[in-house]
Every structure is written in structure tokens, then in C-alpha cells.
N, C-alpha and C positions, 0 to 999 in steps of 0.2 A: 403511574405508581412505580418509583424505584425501591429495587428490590435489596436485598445487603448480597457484599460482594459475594460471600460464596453462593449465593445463589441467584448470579447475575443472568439473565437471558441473553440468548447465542447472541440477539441484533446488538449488544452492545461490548462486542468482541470484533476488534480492529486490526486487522492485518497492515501494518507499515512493509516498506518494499522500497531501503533505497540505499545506494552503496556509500554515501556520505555518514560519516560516523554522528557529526553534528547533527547533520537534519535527524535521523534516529532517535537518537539524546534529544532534541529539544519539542520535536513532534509528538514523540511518544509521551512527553511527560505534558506537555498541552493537552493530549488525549485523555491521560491517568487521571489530570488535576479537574475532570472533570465529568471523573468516573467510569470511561470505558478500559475494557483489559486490554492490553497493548500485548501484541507479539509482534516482533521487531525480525525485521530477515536485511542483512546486510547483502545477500546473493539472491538473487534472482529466481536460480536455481535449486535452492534451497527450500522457498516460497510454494514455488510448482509441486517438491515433494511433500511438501507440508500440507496443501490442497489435496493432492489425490488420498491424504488420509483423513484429513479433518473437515469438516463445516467452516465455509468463511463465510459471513455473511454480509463485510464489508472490508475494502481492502486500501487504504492511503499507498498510491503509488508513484513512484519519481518515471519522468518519460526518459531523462539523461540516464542512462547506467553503462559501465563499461562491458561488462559480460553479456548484455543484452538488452536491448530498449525496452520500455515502459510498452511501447506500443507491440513488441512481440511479446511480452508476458503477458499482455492482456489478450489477445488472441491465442492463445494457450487456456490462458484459464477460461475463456468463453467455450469452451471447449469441456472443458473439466467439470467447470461449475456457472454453467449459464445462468442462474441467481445470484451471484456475487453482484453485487454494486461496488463501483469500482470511481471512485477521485484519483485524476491523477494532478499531478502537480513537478510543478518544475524551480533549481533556482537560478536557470540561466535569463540572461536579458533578453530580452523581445529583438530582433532584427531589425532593422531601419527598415522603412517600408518599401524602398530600393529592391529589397535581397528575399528571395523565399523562407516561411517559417521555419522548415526544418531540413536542413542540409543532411 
């Protein structure tokens, strides 16, 4: 049973996490158009203080970011909020299979 928005439940409150302005914009409104509340963090760190005040209870994250990887923000927030469920997602290409995943 879906609920009307102002009185949506936490699990359908989406934290995005990614320094690309496009992937934001076009993710978030994938999410919206499909009725969860999108809060959108272009900093990493910004995210972090966001968690230590709020409930996340799911969180779209990019692993590429300049301030800091997807893979240190998630061990931060496993920390913070070990119940977060957490997708990360990336838009760079796969490596030839030559070359290691992640340099």
C-alpha cells in the first residue's frame, strides 16, 4: 500500500551521492518519477553530515567522486548507520580485462 506523499514512509526516502550534476538531475528525477523523495548531495561530505543527523534508509551512491570515493563514504556511513542499504553505481567503462578494476 502506497501512502500520499506527505505521508511517505522513511524506506522510500533516497539519498543520491554523486559529484556529477547530470547523473543527480537525471537519477533523482528517475527516482521521483516513481515516487520516492530524492535528496540529492553533490559532496560527499556533506552526505556524512546529513546521516549523523537524519535516518537514511537507502542511499544511490557513485564509487568515482573527486573529494572522496564511493568506497570511503561507505565505510563511514557503515559506521554511522549500519542499516543503510546502500547501491553504488558508477559511469565510468569497465577496464579491459588486461588491467585491474579499480586503479
Amino acid at each position: 500500500m502506497r501512502m500520499t506523499r506527505s505521508k511517505k514512509p522513511l524506506s522510500e526516502i533516497v539519498c543520491l551521492v554523486d559529484d556529477d550534476p547530470a547523473v543527480l538531475k537525471s537519477v533523482g528525477r528517475l527516482l521521483a518519477s516513481d515516487g520516492f523523495s530524492v535528496r540529492a548531495f553533490n559532496k560527499p561530505k556533506k552526505f556524512l553530515v546529513h546521516v549523523r543527523a537524519h535516518p537514511v534508509p537507502l542511499v544511490v551512491l557513485d564509487i568515482w567522486m573527486e573529494e572522496m570515493s564511493g568506497l570511503e563514504v561507505q565505510a563511514q556511513l557503515s559506521a554511522l548507520s549500519p542499516d543503510t542499504r546502500v547501491i553504488i553505481i558508477t559511469g565510468r567503462q569497465v577496464p579491459p580485462r588486461n588491467e585491474p578494476p579499480f586503479i
